[in-house]
C-alpha positions in Angstrom: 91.2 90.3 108.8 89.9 91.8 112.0 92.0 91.9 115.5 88.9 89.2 116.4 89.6 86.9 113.7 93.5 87.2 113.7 93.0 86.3 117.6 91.2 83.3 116.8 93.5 82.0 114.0 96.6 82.2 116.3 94.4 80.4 119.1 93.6 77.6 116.5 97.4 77.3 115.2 98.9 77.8 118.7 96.3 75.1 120.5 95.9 77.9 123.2 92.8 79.9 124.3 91.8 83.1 122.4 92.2 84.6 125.8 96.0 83.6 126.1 96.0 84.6 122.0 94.8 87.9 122.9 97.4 88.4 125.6 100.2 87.5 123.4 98.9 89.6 120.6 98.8 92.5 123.0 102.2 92.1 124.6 103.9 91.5 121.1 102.4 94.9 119.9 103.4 96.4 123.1 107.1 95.4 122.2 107.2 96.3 119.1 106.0 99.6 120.2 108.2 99.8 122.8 111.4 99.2 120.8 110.0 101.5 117.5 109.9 104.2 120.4 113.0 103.7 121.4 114.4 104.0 117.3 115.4 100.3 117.2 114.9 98.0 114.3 113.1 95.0 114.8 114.0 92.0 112.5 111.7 88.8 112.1 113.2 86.3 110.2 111.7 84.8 106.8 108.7 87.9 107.6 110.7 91.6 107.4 111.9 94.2 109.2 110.1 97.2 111.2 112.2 100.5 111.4 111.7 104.4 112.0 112.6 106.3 109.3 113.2 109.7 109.2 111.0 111.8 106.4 113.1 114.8 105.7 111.4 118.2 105.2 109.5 118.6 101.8 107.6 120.9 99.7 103.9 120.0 98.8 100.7 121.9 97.5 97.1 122.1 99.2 95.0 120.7 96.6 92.2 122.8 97.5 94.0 126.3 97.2 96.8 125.3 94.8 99.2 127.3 97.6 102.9 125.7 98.1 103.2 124.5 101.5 106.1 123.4 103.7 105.8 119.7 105.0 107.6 119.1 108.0 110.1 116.5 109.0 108.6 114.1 110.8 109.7 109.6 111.4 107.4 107.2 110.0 107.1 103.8 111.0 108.4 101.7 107.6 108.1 98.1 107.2 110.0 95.8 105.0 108.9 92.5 103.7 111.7 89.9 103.8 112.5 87.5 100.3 110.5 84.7 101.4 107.4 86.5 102.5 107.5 88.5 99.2 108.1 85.4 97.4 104.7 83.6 99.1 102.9 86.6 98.2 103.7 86.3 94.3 
């Protein structure tokens, strides 16, 4: 599904304009953005949880040269899929 098509679903469901869809779309990523940033967790009820994680230091191997190389430590953005959206997806 494209950013276009998600926009127009939410429209549909919400009974608003895609314009006012788009808006909210943006300002929702904007604040989860803003609060991953910031190393807070964002929980959604019944849909999962959004967290920085830190990824420690790790060995790996270039798979062109076969040479051992240091990863670095570095936070990933993880995502976590509460019971009941894991349970619709079954």
């Amino acid at each position: 599904m494209t950013k276009a098509e998600l926009i127009a679903r939410a429209a549909e469901k919400a009974g608003v304009s895609k314009k006012q869809a788009d808006r909210c779309l943006k300002a929702f990523i904007e604040v989860i953005t803003d609060a991953l940033q910031k190393g807070e967790k964002i929980a959604l009820p019944g849909f999962g949880i959004f967290q920085v994680k830190e990824r420690s230091e790790r060995k790996g191997r270039n798979p062109r040269t076969g040479e051992i190389i240091t990863i670095p430590a570095r936070k990933v953005v993880a995502f976590k899929p509460a019971k009941q959206l894991r349970e619709l997806i079954k």
